[in-house]
C-alpha positions in Angstrom: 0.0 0.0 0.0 1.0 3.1 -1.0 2.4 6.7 1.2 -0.3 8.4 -0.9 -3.6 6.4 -0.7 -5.9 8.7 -2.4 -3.5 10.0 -5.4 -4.7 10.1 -8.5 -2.1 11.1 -11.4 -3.3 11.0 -15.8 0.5 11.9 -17.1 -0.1 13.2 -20.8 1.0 14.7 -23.5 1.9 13.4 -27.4 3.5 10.6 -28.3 7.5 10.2 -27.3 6.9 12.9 -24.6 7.8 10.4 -21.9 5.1 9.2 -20.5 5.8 6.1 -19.4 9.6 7.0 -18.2 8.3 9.6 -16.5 5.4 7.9 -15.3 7.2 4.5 -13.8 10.3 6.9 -12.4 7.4 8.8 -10.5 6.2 5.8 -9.4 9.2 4.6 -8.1 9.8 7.7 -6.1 5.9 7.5 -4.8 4.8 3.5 -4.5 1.7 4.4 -6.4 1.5 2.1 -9.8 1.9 3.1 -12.8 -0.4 1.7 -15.7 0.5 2.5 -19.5 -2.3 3.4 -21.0 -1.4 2.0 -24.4 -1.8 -0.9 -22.9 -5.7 -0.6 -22.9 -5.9 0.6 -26.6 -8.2 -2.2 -28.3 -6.8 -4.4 -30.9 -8.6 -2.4 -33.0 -6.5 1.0 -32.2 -3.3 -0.5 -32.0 -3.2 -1.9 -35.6 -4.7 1.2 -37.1 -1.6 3.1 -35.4 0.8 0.5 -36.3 -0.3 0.8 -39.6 0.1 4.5 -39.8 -3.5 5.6 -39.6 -4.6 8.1 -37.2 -7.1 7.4 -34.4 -10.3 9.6 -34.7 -12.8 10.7 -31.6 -14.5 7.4 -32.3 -11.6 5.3 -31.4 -10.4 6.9 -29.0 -13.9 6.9 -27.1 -13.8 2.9 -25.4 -10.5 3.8 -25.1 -10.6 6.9 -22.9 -13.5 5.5 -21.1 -11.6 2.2 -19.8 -8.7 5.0 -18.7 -11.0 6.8 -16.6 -12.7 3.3 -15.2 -9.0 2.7 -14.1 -8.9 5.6 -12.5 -11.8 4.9 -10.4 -10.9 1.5 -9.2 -7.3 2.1 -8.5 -8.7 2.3 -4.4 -5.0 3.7 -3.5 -3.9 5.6 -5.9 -2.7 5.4 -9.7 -0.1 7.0 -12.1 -1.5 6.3 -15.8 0.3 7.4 -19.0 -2.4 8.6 -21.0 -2.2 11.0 -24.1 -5.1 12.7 -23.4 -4.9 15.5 -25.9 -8.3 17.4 -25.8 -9.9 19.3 -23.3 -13.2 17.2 -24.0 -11.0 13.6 -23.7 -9.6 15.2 -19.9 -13.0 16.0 -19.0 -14.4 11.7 -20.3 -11.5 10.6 -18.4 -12.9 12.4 -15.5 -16.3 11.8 -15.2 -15.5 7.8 -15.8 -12.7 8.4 -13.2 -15.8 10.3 -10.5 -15.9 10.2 -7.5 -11.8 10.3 -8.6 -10.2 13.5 -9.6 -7.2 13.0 -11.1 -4.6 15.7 -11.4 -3.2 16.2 -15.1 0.4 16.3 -15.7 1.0 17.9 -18.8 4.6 16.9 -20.7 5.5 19.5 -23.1 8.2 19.6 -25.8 9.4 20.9 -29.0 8.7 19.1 -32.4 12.2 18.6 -33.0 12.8 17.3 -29.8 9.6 14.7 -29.6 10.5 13.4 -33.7 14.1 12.8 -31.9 12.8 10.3 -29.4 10.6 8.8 -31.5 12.7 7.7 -34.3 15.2 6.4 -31.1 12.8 4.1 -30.1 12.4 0.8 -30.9 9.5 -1.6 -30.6 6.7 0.6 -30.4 3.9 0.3 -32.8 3.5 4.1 -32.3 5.0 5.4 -35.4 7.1 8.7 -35.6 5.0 9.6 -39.0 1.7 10.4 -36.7 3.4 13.2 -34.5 1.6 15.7 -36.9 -1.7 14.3 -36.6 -1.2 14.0 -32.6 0.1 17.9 -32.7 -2.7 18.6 -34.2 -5.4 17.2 -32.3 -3.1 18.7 -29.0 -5.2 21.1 -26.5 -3.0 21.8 -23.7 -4.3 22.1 -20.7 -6.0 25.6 -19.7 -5.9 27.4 -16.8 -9.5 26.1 -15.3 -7.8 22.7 -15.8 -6.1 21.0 -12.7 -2.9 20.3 -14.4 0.5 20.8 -14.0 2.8 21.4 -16.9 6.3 20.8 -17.2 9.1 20.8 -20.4 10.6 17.2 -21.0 14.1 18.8 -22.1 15.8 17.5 -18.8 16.0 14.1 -17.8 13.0 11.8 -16.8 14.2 11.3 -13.0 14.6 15.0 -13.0 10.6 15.5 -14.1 9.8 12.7 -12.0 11.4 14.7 -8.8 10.1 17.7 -9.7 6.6 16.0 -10.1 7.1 14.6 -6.5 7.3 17.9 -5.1 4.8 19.9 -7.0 2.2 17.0 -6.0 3.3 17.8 -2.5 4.1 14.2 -1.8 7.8 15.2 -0.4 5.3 17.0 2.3 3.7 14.5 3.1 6.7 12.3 3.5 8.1 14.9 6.1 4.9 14.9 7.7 4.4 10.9 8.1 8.6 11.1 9.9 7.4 13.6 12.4 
């Protein structure tokens, strides 16, 4: 069981932003799971991105919905890597998530710097060619939204630390010492 029993975390951003390093590192550093959410894609989604196609609202909808479910029965807390690129796709995730309110952690880059890591990585049926589309679709987060954003330009552990302490977990660490 977890430090943080009622933590809730949606890390997200585009494709090759970091999720998942980020995602497990912050884990690590909390005990709360992390859960990629790529890994709830249906069949369906997976081979229309492996074969290059772009998902539309449609697919993304079962999709976004089993997220949020996750969410909602993760009793003591859960980190999930989800893109989660429109304000409307935040606000599914959420009311799937309810009585859960997750806080969004938003990882922003460059173009140049996201087509890097993408064409680094191996084994991922993600490919680099659908950055535009994903760009495209990209809302980040407004100011009414209960995110945090951070730039993935330094290293994962460093995000992941910094994440600690903006959630205010390091606090609560002090506190659960005194």
């Amino acid at each position: 069981m977890s430090r943080f029993e009622q933590n809730h975390v949606v890390i997200m951003g585009v494709s090759g932003c970091g999720k998942s390093t980020v995602g497990a590192e912050l884990s690590r550093l909390s005990r709360i799971p992390y859960l990629d959410g790529d890994d709830l894609h249906p069949l369906a989604n997976v081979e229309k991105m492996r074969a290059g196609v772009a998902l539309g609202d449609a697919d993304r909808l079962p999709w976004l919905e089993a997220c949020g479910r996750h969410l909602a029965g993760a009793r003591y807390g859960l980190i999930l890597g989800c893109s989660a690129l429109k304000s409307d796709y935040r606000d599914l995730i959420r009311k799937c998530a309810f009585p859960v309110q997750p806080v969004f952690v938003y990882l922003e880059g460059d173009k140049e710097l996201l087509q890097a890591r993408l064409h680094a990585r191996a084994g991922h049926y993600m490919p680099a060619s659908l950055l535009d589309s994903q760009l495209a679709t990209l809302e980040p987060p407004g100011p009414s939204e209960r995110a945090i954003t951070v730039n993935i330009a330094r290293p994962a552990k460093e995000l992941a630390e910094e994440l600690f302490n903006q959630l205010g977990w390091r606090a609560q660490c002090v506190a659960q010492r005194r």
